[in-house]
C-alpha positions in Angstrom: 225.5 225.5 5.1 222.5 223.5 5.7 222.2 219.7 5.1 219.3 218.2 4.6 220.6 214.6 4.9 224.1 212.8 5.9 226.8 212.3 2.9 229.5 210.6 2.6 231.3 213.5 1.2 232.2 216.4 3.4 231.3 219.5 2.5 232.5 222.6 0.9 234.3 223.8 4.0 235.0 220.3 5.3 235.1 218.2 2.4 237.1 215.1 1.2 240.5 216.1 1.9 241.6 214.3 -0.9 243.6 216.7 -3.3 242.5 219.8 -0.8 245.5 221.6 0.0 246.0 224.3 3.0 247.9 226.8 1.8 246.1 230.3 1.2 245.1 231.2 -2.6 248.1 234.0 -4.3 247.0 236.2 -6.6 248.9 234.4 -9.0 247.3 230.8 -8.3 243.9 233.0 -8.3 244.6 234.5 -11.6 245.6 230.8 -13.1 242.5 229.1 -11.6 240.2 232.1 -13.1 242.0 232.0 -16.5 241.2 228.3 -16.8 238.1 228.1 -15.6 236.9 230.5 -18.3 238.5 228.8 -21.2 236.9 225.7 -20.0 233.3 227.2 -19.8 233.4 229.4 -22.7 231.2 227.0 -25.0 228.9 226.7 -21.4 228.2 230.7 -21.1 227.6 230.9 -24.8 225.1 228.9 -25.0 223.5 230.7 -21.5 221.8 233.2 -20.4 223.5 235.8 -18.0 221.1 235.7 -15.8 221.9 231.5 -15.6 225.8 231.8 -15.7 225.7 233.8 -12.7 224.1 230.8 -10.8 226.5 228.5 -9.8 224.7 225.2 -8.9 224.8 223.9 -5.9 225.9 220.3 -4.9 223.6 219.1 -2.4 225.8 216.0 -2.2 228.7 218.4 -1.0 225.9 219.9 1.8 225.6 223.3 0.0 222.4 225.3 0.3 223.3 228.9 -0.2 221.7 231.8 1.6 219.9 233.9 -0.5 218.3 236.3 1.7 220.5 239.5 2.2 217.9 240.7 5.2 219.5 237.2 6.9 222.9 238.1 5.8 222.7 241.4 7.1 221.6 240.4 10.7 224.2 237.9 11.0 226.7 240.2 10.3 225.0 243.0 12.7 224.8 240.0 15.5 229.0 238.8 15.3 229.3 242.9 15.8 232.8 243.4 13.8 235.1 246.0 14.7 237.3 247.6 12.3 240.3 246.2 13.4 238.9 242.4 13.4 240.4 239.6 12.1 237.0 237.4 10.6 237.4 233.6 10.0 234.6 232.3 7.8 233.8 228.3 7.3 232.3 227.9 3.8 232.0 231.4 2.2 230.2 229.4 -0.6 229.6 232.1 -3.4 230.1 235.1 -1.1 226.6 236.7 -0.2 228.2 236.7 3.3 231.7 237.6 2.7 231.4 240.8 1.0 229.9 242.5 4.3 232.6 241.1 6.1 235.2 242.1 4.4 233.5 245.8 4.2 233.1 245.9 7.9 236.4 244.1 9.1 240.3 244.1 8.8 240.8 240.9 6.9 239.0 238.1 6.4 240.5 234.3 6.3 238.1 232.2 4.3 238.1 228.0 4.5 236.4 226.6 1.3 237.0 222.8 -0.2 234.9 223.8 -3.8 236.9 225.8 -6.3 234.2 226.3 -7.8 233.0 228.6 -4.4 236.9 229.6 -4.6 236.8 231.0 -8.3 233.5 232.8 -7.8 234.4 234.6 -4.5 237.8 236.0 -5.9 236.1 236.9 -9.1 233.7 239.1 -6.6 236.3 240.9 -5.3 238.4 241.5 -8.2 239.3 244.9 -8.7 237.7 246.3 -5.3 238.9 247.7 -2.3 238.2 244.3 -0.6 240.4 242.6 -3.0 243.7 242.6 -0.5 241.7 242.2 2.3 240.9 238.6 1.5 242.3 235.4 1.9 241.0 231.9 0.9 242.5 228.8 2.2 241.2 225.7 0.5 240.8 222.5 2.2 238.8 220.5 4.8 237.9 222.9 7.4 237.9 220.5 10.5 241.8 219.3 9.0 243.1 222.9 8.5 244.6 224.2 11.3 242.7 227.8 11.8 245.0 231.0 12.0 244.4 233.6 14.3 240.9 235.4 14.3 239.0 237.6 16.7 235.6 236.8 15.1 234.6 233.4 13.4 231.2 233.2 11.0 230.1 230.0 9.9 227.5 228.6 7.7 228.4 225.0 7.1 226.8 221.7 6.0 225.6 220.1 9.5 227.7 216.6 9.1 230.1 218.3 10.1 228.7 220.9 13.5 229.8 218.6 15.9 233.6 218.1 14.9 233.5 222.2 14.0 232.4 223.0 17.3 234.9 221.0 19.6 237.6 222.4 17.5 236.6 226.1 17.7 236.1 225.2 22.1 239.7 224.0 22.0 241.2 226.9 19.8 243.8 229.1 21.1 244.3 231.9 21.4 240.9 232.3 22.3 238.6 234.0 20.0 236.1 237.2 21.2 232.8 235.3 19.4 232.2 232.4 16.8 228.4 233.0 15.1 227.3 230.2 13.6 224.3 228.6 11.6 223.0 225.2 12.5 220.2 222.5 12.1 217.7 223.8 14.4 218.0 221.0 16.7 221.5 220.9 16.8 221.7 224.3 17.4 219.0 223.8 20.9 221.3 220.9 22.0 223.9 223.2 22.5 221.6 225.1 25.5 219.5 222.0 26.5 219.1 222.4 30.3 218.9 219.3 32.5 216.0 216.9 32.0 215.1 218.3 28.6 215.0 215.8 25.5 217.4 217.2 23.7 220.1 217.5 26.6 223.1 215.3 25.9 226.7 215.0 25.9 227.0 217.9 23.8 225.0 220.2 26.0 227.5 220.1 29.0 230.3 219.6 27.2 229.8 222.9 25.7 228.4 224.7 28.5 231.6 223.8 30.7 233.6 225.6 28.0 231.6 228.5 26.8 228.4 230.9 26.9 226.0 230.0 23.8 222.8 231.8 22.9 220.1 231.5 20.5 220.2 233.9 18.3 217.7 233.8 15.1 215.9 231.0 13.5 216.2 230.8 9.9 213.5 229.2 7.5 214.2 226.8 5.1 212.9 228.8 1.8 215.8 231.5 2.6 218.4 229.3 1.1 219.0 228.0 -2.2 217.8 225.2 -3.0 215.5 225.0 0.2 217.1 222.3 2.6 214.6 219.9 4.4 215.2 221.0 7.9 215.1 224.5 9.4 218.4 226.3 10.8 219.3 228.2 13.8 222.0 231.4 14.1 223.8 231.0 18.2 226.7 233.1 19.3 229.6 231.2 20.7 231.5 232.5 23.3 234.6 230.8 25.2 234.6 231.3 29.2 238.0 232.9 29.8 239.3 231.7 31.6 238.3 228.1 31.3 237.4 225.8 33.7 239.7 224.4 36.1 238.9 220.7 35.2 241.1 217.6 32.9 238.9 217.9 29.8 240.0 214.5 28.6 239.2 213.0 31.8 235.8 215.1 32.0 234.9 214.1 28.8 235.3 210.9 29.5 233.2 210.3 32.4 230.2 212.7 30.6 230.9 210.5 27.1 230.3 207.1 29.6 227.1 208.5 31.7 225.8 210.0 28.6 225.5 206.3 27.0 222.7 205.7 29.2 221.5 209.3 30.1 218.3 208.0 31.5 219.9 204.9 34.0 220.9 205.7 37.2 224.3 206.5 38.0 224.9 203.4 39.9 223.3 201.3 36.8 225.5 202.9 34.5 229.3 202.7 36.3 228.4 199.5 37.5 228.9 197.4 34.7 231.6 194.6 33.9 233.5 197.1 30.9 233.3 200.0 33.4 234.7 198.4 36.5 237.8 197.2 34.3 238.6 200.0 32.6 238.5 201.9 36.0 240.7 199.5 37.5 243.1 199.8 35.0 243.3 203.7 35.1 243.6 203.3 39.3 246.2 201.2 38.8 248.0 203.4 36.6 247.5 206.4 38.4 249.0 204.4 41.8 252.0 203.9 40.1 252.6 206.9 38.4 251.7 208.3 42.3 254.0 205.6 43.8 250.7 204.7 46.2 251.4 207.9 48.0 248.8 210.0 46.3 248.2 212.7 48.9 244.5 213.7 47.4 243.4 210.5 48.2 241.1 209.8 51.4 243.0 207.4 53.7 242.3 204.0 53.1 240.8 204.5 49.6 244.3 202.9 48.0 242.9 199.2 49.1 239.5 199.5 47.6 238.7 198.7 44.3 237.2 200.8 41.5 233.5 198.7 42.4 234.1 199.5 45.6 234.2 203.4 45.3 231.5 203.7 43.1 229.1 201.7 45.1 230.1 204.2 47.8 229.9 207.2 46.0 226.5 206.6 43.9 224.9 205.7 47.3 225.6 209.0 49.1 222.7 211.2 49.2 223.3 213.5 46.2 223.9 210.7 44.0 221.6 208.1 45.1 219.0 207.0 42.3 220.1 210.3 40.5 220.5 209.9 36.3 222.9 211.7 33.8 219.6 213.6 32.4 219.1 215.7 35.3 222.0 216.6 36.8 224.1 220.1 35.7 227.2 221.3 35.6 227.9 221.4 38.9 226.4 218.5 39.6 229.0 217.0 37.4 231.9 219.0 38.2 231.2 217.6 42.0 230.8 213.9 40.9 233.9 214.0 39.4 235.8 215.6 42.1 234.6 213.0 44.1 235.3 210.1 42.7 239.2 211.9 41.9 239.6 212.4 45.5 238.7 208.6 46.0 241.5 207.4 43.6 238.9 206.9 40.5 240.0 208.2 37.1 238.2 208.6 34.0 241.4 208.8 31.7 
Protein backbone atom coordinates (compact mmCIF):
# COMPACT_ATOMS: atom_id res chain seq x y z
CA UNK A 1 0.00 0.00 0.00
CA UNK A 2 1.19 3.46 -0.45
CA UNK A 3 3.06 5.52 2.18
CA UNK A 4 3.00 8.84 2.20
CA UNK A 5 5.88 9.25 4.80
CA UNK A 6 8.58 6.82 6.74
CA UNK A 7 7.20 5.09 10.18
CA UNK A 8 8.64 3.53 12.52
CA UNK A 9 6.17 0.91 12.45
CA UNK A 10 6.10 -1.59 9.55
CA UNK A 11 3.24 -2.06 7.80
CA UNK A 12 0.30 -4.28 7.54
CA UNK A 13 2.21 -6.86 5.52
CA UNK A 14 5.58 -6.02 7.08
CA UNK A 15 4.77 -4.79 10.37
CA UNK A 16 6.34 -4.99 13.86
CA UNK A 17 6.96 -8.57 14.26
CA UNK A 18 6.32 -8.28 17.66
CA UNK A 19 3.35 -10.79 18.67
CA UNK A 20 2.99 -11.62 14.64
CA UNK A 21 3.03 -15.19 14.25
CA UNK A 22 3.64 -17.19 10.77
CA UNK A 23 1.56 -19.89 10.83
CA UNK A 24 -1.54 -19.83 8.32
CA UNK A 25 -5.08 -18.77 9.88
CA UNK A 26 -7.56 -22.37 10.56
CA UNK A 27 -10.90 -22.16 10.21
CA UNK A 28 -11.07 -22.70 13.74
CA UNK A 29 -8.55 -19.72 14.82
CA UNK A 30 -10.70 -17.67 12.06
CA UNK A 31 -14.00 -18.51 13.60
CA UNK A 32 -12.42 -17.53 17.27
CA UNK A 33 -10.97 -14.28 16.07
CA UNK A 34 -14.46 -13.36 14.17
CA UNK A 35 -16.46 -14.40 17.26
CA UNK A 36 -14.53 -12.04 19.48
CA UNK A 37 -14.20 -9.40 17.45
CA UNK A 38 -17.98 -9.05 17.26
CA UNK A 39 -18.57 -9.24 20.92
CA UNK A 40 -16.09 -6.56 21.34
CA UNK A 41 -17.63 -4.11 18.77
CA UNK A 42 -21.23 -4.86 19.38
CA UNK A 43 -21.82 -1.43 21.43
CA UNK A 44 -19.50 0.16 18.30
CA UNK A 45 -22.00 -1.04 15.31
CA UNK A 46 -24.92 -0.09 17.38
CA UNK A 47 -24.35 3.10 17.73
CA UNK A 48 -23.21 3.18 13.60
CA UNK A 49 -24.43 3.37 10.58
CA UNK A 50 -23.95 0.39 8.14
CA UNK A 51 -22.81 2.18 5.71
CA UNK A 52 -19.80 3.35 8.51
CA UNK A 53 -19.21 -0.14 10.01
CA UNK A 54 -18.35 -1.41 6.81
CA UNK A 55 -15.35 1.09 6.72
CA UNK A 56 -12.59 -0.11 8.48
CA UNK A 57 -10.26 2.82 9.13
CA UNK A 58 -7.14 2.92 7.98
CA UNK A 59 -3.86 3.36 10.00
CA UNK A 60 -1.72 5.63 8.16
CA UNK A 61 0.92 5.01 10.84
CA UNK A 62 0.80 1.22 9.79
CA UNK A 63 1.33 2.59 5.83
CA UNK A 64 -2.27 1.68 4.82
CA UNK A 65 -3.96 3.52 1.99
CA UNK A 66 -6.51 1.11 0.47
CA UNK A 67 -7.37 0.97 -3.19
CA UNK A 68 -10.66 1.90 -3.82
CA UNK A 69 -10.94 1.93 -7.40
CA UNK A 70 -12.18 -1.44 -8.79
CA UNK A 71 -11.27 -0.17 -12.63
CA UNK A 72 -7.47 -0.30 -10.97
CA UNK A 73 -8.10 -3.46 -9.33
CA UNK A 74 -9.34 -5.00 -12.38
CA UNK A 75 -6.27 -4.07 -14.64
CA UNK A 76 -3.87 -5.36 -12.15
CA UNK A 77 -5.37 -8.42 -12.09
CA UNK A 78 -5.75 -8.50 -16.09
CA UNK A 79 -1.82 -7.40 -16.18
CA UNK A 80 -0.33 -10.56 -13.49
CA UNK A 81 -2.53 -12.70 -16.29
CA UNK A 82 -3.49 -15.75 -13.74
CA UNK A 83 -4.06 -19.06 -15.02
CA UNK A 84 -6.38 -21.33 -13.43
CA UNK A 85 -4.03 -23.53 -12.04
CA UNK A 86 -1.92 -20.62 -10.32
CA UNK A 87 -0.74 -20.49 -7.03
CA UNK A 88 -1.16 -16.23 -6.12
CA UNK A 89 0.95 -14.84 -3.21
CA UNK A 90 -0.46 -11.43 -2.15
CA UNK A 91 1.62 -8.91 0.28
CA UNK A 92 -1.02 -6.93 2.25
CA UNK A 93 -4.47 -8.01 1.07
CA UNK A 94 -5.70 -5.08 3.31
CA UNK A 95 -9.55 -5.41 3.27
CA UNK A 96 -9.71 -7.46 0.14
CA UNK A 97 -10.82 -5.33 -2.94
CA UNK A 98 -7.90 -7.19 -4.63
CA UNK A 99 -8.24 -10.64 -3.24
CA UNK A 100 -11.54 -11.50 -4.27
CA UNK A 101 -10.58 -11.42 -8.08
CA UNK A 102 -7.77 -13.40 -7.26
CA UNK A 103 -9.15 -15.98 -5.67
CA UNK A 104 -12.03 -16.12 -8.52
CA UNK A 105 -9.38 -16.35 -11.24
CA UNK A 106 -6.70 -18.53 -9.53
CA UNK A 107 -6.11 -21.90 -7.67
CA UNK A 108 -5.29 -20.70 -4.25
CA UNK A 109 -4.26 -17.75 -2.89
CA UNK A 110 -1.53 -17.38 0.12
CA UNK A 111 -2.17 -14.00 1.72
CA UNK A 112 0.68 -12.09 4.20
CA UNK A 113 -1.13 -9.59 6.38
CA UNK A 114 0.32 -8.20 10.05
CA UNK A 115 -3.38 -6.29 10.96
CA UNK A 116 -6.08 -8.54 12.20
CA UNK A 117 -8.07 -6.19 11.74
CA UNK A 118 -7.31 -6.69 7.62
CA UNK A 119 -7.29 -10.56 8.72
CA UNK A 120 -10.92 -10.56 10.30
CA UNK A 121 -12.49 -8.55 7.43
CA UNK A 122 -10.93 -10.58 4.49
CA UNK A 123 -12.15 -14.04 6.06
CA UNK A 124 -15.47 -12.47 6.83
CA UNK A 125 -15.60 -11.69 2.83
CA UNK A 126 -15.24 -14.96 1.96
CA UNK A 127 -17.26 -16.67 4.38
CA UNK A 128 -19.67 -18.99 3.00
CA UNK A 129 -18.46 -18.68 -0.80
CA UNK A 130 -16.82 -20.75 -3.17
CA UNK A 131 -13.56 -18.88 -2.39
CA UNK A 132 -13.77 -19.67 1.14
CA UNK A 133 -11.24 -23.01 0.86
CA UNK A 134 -9.34 -21.47 -1.61
CA UNK A 135 -7.76 -18.99 0.86
CA UNK A 136 -5.17 -18.80 3.08
CA UNK A 137 -3.82 -15.98 5.36
CA UNK A 138 -0.54 -16.07 7.07
CA UNK A 139 -0.14 -13.26 9.50
CA UNK A 140 3.12 -11.77 10.23
CA UNK A 141 5.87 -9.40 8.92
CA UNK A 142 6.02 -10.13 5.31
CA UNK A 143 9.84 -9.47 4.75
CA UNK A 144 10.38 -12.12 8.13
CA UNK A 145 7.91 -14.82 6.79
CA UNK A 146 9.47 -17.10 4.78
CA UNK A 147 7.17 -17.20 1.39
CA UNK A 148 5.68 -20.68 0.30
CA UNK A 149 5.67 -21.64 -3.12
CA UNK A 150 3.67 -19.36 -5.67
CA UNK A 151 3.64 -19.03 -9.47
CA UNK A 152 2.26 -15.44 -9.35
CA UNK A 153 2.99 -12.71 -6.52
CA UNK A 154 0.65 -9.39 -6.31
CA UNK A 155 1.70 -6.79 -3.98
CA UNK A 156 0.44 -3.48 -2.81
CA UNK A 157 2.46 -2.58 0.20
CA UNK A 158 3.47 0.41 2.28
CA UNK A 159 6.81 1.66 0.43
CA UNK A 160 9.15 1.49 3.76
CA UNK A 161 9.33 -1.48 3.07
CA UNK A 162 9.85 -1.94 -1.39
CA UNK A 163 13.35 -2.25 -1.11
CA UNK A 164 13.76 -5.18 1.44
CA UNK A 165 10.44 -6.83 -0.49
CA UNK A 166 12.03 -6.67 -3.65
CA UNK A 167 15.66 -8.33 -2.85
CA UNK A 168 13.74 -11.00 -1.22
CA UNK A 169 11.27 -11.85 -4.05
CA UNK A 170 14.98 -11.61 -6.56
CA UNK A 171 16.44 -14.26 -4.33
CA UNK A 172 13.31 -16.51 -4.00
CA UNK A 173 13.35 -19.96 -5.10
CA UNK A 174 11.94 -21.77 -6.83
CA UNK A 175 11.60 -19.05 -9.11
CA UNK A 176 8.30 -17.47 -9.55
CA UNK A 177 6.59 -16.88 -13.51
CA UNK A 178 5.80 -12.84 -12.45
CA UNK A 179 5.59 -10.67 -9.22
CA UNK A 180 3.17 -7.40 -10.03
CA UNK A 181 3.60 -4.95 -7.79
CA UNK A 182 2.51 -1.25 -6.75
CA UNK A 183 5.18 1.31 -5.79
CA UNK A 184 5.95 5.04 -5.05
CA UNK A 185 6.28 6.33 -8.40
CA UNK A 186 9.94 7.00 -8.09
CA UNK A 187 10.73 3.98 -6.61
CA UNK A 188 9.07 2.15 -9.05
CA UNK A 189 11.34 4.27 -12.18
CA UNK A 190 14.55 3.39 -10.19
CA UNK A 191 13.94 -0.03 -10.80
CA UNK A 192 14.46 0.71 -14.98
CA UNK A 193 16.75 3.86 -14.54
CA UNK A 194 19.17 3.47 -17.55
CA UNK A 195 22.81 4.73 -17.11
CA UNK A 196 23.32 8.44 -16.58
CA UNK A 197 19.69 9.13 -15.55
CA UNK A 198 19.08 10.74 -12.02
CA UNK A 199 17.31 8.24 -10.63
CA UNK A 200 19.81 5.29 -11.60
CA UNK A 201 21.42 3.75 -8.53
CA UNK A 202 22.40 0.72 -6.81
CA UNK A 203 18.97 -0.52 -7.08
CA UNK A 204 18.74 -0.11 -10.79
CA UNK A 205 21.55 -2.72 -11.69
CA UNK A 206 21.14 -4.71 -8.97
CA UNK A 207 17.76 -5.55 -10.28
CA UNK A 208 18.39 -5.47 -13.78
CA UNK A 209 21.25 -8.28 -13.37
CA UNK A 210 18.54 -10.43 -11.83
CA UNK A 211 15.32 -9.78 -13.67
CA UNK A 212 13.17 -8.13 -16.57
CA UNK A 213 11.00 -5.08 -15.01
CA UNK A 214 8.43 -2.98 -16.85
CA UNK A 215 6.38 -0.19 -16.23
CA UNK A 216 3.18 -1.02 -16.21
CA UNK A 217 0.39 1.74 -15.05
CA UNK A 218 0.59 4.80 -13.01
CA UNK A 219 -1.80 5.16 -10.37
CA UNK A 220 -3.09 8.59 -8.95
CA UNK A 221 -3.18 9.40 -5.59
CA UNK A 222 -7.17 10.06 -5.15
CA UNK A 223 -7.71 6.21 -6.11
CA UNK A 224 -6.84 5.14 -2.68
CA UNK A 225 -8.31 5.66 0.58
CA UNK A 226 -7.35 8.02 2.34
CA UNK A 227 -5.35 9.73 -0.72
CA UNK A 228 -1.46 9.18 0.12
CA UNK A 229 0.84 12.26 -0.67
CA UNK A 230 2.78 10.68 -3.42
CA UNK A 231 1.65 8.97 -6.69
CA UNK A 232 2.21 5.10 -7.35
CA UNK A 233 3.38 3.03 -10.12
CA UNK A 234 2.14 -0.87 -11.06
CA UNK A 235 5.77 -2.85 -12.75
CA UNK A 236 5.77 -6.48 -13.62
CA UNK A 237 8.73 -8.45 -12.17
CA UNK A 238 10.20 -11.02 -13.84
CA UNK A 239 13.36 -13.21 -12.77
CA UNK A 240 15.95 -14.05 -15.79
CA UNK A 241 16.07 -17.87 -15.63
CA UNK A 242 18.45 -18.75 -15.60
CA UNK A 243 20.34 -16.21 -13.62
CA UNK A 244 23.35 -14.65 -14.17
CA UNK A 245 26.58 -16.42 -13.93
CA UNK A 246 28.11 -13.89 -11.42
CA UNK A 247 28.94 -14.15 -6.98
CA UNK A 248 25.94 -11.92 -6.10
CA UNK A 249 27.50 -11.15 -2.71
CA UNK A 250 30.59 -10.27 -4.21
CA UNK A 251 28.65 -8.24 -7.06
CA UNK A 252 26.78 -6.49 -4.77
CA UNK A 253 29.43 -5.54 -3.00
CA UNK A 254 31.58 -3.82 -5.49
CA UNK A 255 28.00 -1.99 -7.05
CA UNK A 256 27.07 -1.14 -3.04
CA UNK A 257 30.93 0.62 -2.88
CA UNK A 258 30.87 2.48 -6.51
CA UNK A 259 27.34 3.40 -5.93
CA UNK A 260 28.45 5.57 -2.68
CA UNK A 261 29.90 8.00 -4.93
CA UNK A 262 27.97 7.31 -8.28
CA UNK A 263 29.17 10.48 -9.75
CA UNK A 264 33.34 10.17 -8.83
CA UNK A 265 35.48 8.46 -11.03
CA UNK A 266 36.20 4.99 -10.68
CA UNK A 267 39.74 5.55 -9.75
CA UNK A 268 38.49 8.34 -7.05
CA UNK A 269 36.26 6.02 -5.55
CA UNK A 270 38.41 2.51 -5.02
CA UNK A 271 41.22 4.63 -4.19
CA UNK A 272 40.67 5.54 -0.90
CA UNK A 273 42.41 4.50 2.51
CA UNK A 274 39.00 2.08 3.78
CA UNK A 275 38.94 0.62 0.25
CA UNK A 276 42.53 -0.37 -0.26
CA UNK A 277 42.34 -2.18 3.33
CA UNK A 278 39.49 -3.94 3.04
CA UNK A 279 40.71 -5.12 -0.41
CA UNK A 280 43.83 -6.26 0.92
CA UNK A 281 42.33 -8.15 3.47
CA UNK A 282 39.91 -10.09 1.03
CA UNK A 283 43.29 -10.73 -1.37
CA UNK A 284 44.80 -12.05 1.35
CA UNK A 285 42.19 -14.34 2.20
CA UNK A 286 41.50 -15.46 -1.07
CA UNK A 287 45.56 -16.35 -1.39
CA UNK A 288 45.27 -18.52 1.30
CA UNK A 289 42.25 -20.18 0.76
CA UNK A 290 44.06 -20.62 -2.99
CA UNK A 291 47.36 -21.61 -1.41
CA UNK A 292 48.97 -18.68 -3.78
CA UNK A 293 48.39 -20.97 -6.68
CA UNK A 294 45.22 -19.32 -7.94
CA UNK A 295 45.34 -20.45 -11.59
CA UNK A 296 42.81 -17.45 -12.78
CA UNK A 297 45.18 -15.11 -11.86
CA UNK A 298 47.44 -13.27 -14.44
CA UNK A 299 51.11 -14.11 -13.71
CA UNK A 300 52.77 -11.83 -11.50
CA UNK A 301 49.56 -10.29 -10.09
CA UNK A 302 50.07 -12.46 -6.57
CA UNK A 303 53.05 -9.65 -5.62
CA UNK A 304 51.04 -6.61 -6.25
CA UNK A 305 48.89 -5.13 -3.88
CA UNK A 306 45.20 -4.27 -3.97
CA UNK A 307 46.43 -0.18 -4.83
CA UNK A 308 48.42 -1.55 -7.21
CA UNK A 309 45.74 -3.41 -9.36
CA UNK A 310 43.33 -0.81 -9.24
CA UNK A 311 45.60 1.88 -10.31
CA UNK A 312 46.11 -0.45 -13.22
CA UNK A 313 42.80 -1.39 -13.97
CA UNK A 314 40.92 2.16 -13.67
CA UNK A 315 43.71 3.51 -16.04
CA UNK A 316 43.06 1.16 -18.97
CA UNK A 317 41.02 2.68 -21.61
CA UNK A 318 37.53 1.58 -20.84
CA UNK A 319 37.80 2.61 -17.42
CA UNK A 320 39.81 5.61 -17.50
CA UNK A 321 37.92 8.84 -15.96
CA UNK A 322 34.68 6.63 -16.46
CA UNK A 323 31.90 7.00 -13.19
CA UNK A 324 29.51 4.50 -11.64
CA UNK A 325 26.52 6.76 -13.25
CA UNK A 326 27.23 5.77 -16.71
CA UNK A 327 28.36 2.64 -17.02
CA UNK A 328 25.71 -0.63 -17.63
CA UNK A 329 25.55 -3.90 -16.95
CA UNK A 330 28.01 -5.05 -18.94
CA UNK A 331 30.13 -2.51 -18.22
CA UNK A 332 30.05 -3.82 -14.70
CA UNK A 333 29.95 -7.33 -15.26
CA UNK A 334 33.50 -6.66 -17.21
CA UNK A 335 34.99 -4.49 -14.35
CA UNK A 336 34.46 -7.10 -12.15
CA UNK A 337 35.77 -9.88 -14.10
CA UNK A 338 38.67 -7.91 -14.36
CA UNK A 339 39.61 -6.99 -11.32
CA UNK A 340 38.76 -11.11 -10.28
CA UNK A 341 41.18 -12.24 -12.76
CA UNK A 342 43.81 -9.78 -11.16
CA UNK A 343 43.36 -11.40 -7.62
CA UNK A 344 40.95 -8.43 -6.35
CA UNK A 345 37.77 -9.46 -4.39
CA UNK A 346 34.90 -7.65 -3.35
CA UNK A 347 33.67 -10.29 -0.62
Amino acid sequence: MPKAKRSRNHSAAGGDARGATSAPYSLASRNNTTSSSKSSSTSAAASSSAASSNLIAPNTSLGQHFLKNPAVVTAIVAKAAIQPTDTILEIGPGTGNMTIPLLQQSKHVIAIEYDTRMIREVLKRVENTNEERKLQIIQGDAIKTKFPFFDVCVANVPYQISSALVFKLLSHRPMFRCAVMMFQEEFALRLTARPGEALYCRLSVNTQLLAKVDQLMKVGRNNFRPPPKVESRVVRIELRNPPPPVNFTEWDGMIRLLFNRKNKTLRSVLLTKPTIKMLDENMKTQRALNGHNNNNMEDGEDDKTSEQIIEEVVSMDQWKDKRASKLDLDDFLALLAEFNKRGVHFA
